[in-house]
N, C-alpha and C positions, 0 to 999 in steps of 0.2 A: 504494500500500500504506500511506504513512502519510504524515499532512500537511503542511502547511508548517510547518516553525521561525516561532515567534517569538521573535527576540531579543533581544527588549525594548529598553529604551532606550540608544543610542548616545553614554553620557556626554561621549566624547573628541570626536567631531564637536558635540555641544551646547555642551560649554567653547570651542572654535575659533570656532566663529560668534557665540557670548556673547562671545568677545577680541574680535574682529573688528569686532562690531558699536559697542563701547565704544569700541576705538580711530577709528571712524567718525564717532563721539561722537553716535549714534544713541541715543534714548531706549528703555534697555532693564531688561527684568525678567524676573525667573526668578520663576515661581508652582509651588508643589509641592502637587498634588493628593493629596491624599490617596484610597488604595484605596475604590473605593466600598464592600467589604463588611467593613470596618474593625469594625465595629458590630457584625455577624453575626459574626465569627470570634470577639472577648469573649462574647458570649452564647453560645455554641458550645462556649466553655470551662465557663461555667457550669451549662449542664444535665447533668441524668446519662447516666453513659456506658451505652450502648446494648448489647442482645445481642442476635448473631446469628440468625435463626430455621432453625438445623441447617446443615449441612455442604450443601446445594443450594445457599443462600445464600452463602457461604463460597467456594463455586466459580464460581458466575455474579460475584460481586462480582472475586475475581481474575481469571476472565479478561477483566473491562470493564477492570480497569487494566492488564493484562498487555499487553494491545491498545493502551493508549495509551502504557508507557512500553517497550516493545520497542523504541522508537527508540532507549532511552540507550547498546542494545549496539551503534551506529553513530554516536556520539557525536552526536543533535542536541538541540538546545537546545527546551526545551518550552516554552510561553506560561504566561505566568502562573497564568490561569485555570488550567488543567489544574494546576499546583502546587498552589493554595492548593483545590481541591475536593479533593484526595488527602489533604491533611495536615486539611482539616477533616472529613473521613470517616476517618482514621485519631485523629483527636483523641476522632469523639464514642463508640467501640466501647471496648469494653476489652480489655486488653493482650492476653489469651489469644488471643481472636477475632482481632487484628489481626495477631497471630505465625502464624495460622492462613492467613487470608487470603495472607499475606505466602509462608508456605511453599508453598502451591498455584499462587503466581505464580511464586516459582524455579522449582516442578515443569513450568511448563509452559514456562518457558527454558529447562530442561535439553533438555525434548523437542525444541521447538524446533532449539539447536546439536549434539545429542547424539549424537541416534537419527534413524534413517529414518525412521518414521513419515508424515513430512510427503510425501516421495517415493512411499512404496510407496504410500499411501493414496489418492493424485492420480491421473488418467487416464494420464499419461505411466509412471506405474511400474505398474500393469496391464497397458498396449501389451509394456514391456521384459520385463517376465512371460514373457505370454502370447508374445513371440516369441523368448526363450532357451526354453523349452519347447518350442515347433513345431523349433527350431533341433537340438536336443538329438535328438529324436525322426528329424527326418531323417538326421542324421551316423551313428545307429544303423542305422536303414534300408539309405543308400549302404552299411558297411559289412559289414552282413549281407549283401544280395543283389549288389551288386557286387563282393567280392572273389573275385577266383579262387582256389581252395584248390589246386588241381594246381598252380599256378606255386612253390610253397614248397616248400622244402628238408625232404624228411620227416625226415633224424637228426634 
C-alpha cells in the first residue's frame, strides 16, 4: 500500500565511524553535497505563482498527495524527494489554490478514518450486504412458517 521510508541520513552512525576512523588515524573527510535541485527551488521562488485550472485540478492534485503522505497518519518518514516536490508545488500556486488543494486532502483523511465508505464500497462489504439481507429474510421465513401458533397460551 505504501513505500519504503526513507530516512535519510544517519548522522549519529556517520559521527561514530568519522571518530573511529580519526582515532585509527585513517585519512578522513566529510564532503557535503549539496541538493542537486538547489538551483530549481530559487528559480521556483522567482516565477509567478500559478492558478489552478478549476476544482478537477484541485482534486486530482490532492488526491496525488493525499496518496503519498497518508503514511504520516502511521508515522513514516518520507524521502526527500517527495518533500521538497510538495513544498515546491505548494510554493509555485497561490495561497487560495493551495488552502484548497490542502482542504480536499483532509476531506479525503477524514473519509479515509471516518466513515465507511472504504468498506461498504469494497467486494467484502457487498458479500456482508448481501448476506445480512439473505440472513434477515430467512429468520422471517423460519419464523413465519415454523412456529406453531396452537402451542401458545391464548389469554
Amino acid at each position: 500500500m505504501l513505500q519504503d521510508p526513507d530516512p535519510g541520513p544517519n548522522y549519529a552512525k556517520l559521527m561514530e565511524e568519522y571518530d573511529s576512523k580519526i582515532e585509527a588515524k585513517i585519512p578522513t573527510e566529510i564532503i557535503i553535497i549539496e541538493e542537486p535541485d538547489k538551483q530549481m527551488q530559487a528559480k521556483a521562488r522567482d516565477t509567478q505563482m500559478q492558478k489552478l485550472k478549476g476544482d478537477v485540478e484541485v482534486v486530482q492534485r490532492a488526491y496525488y498527495y493525499f496518496n503519498i503522505f497518508k503514511g504520516l497518519i502511521v508515522d513514516i518518514i518520507f524521502s526527500f524527494k517527495d518533500r521538497n516536490e510538495s513544498r515546491k508545488f505548494f510554493h509555485s500556486i497561490d495561497a487560495e489554490d493551495a488552502l484548497k488543494v490542502i482542504e480536499v486532502e483532509l476531506n479525503f483523511i477524514y473519509e479515509v478514518l471516518f466513515t465507511k465508505a472504504v468498506v461498504v464500497h469494497s467486494v467484502v462489504g457487498y458479500v456482508f450486504r448481501l448476506l445480512s439481507f439473505i440472513l434477515v429474510v430467512v429468520a422471517l421465513a423460519l419464523f413465519r412458517f415454523n412456529v406453531k401458533k396452537e402451542t401458545f397460551d391464548p389469554a
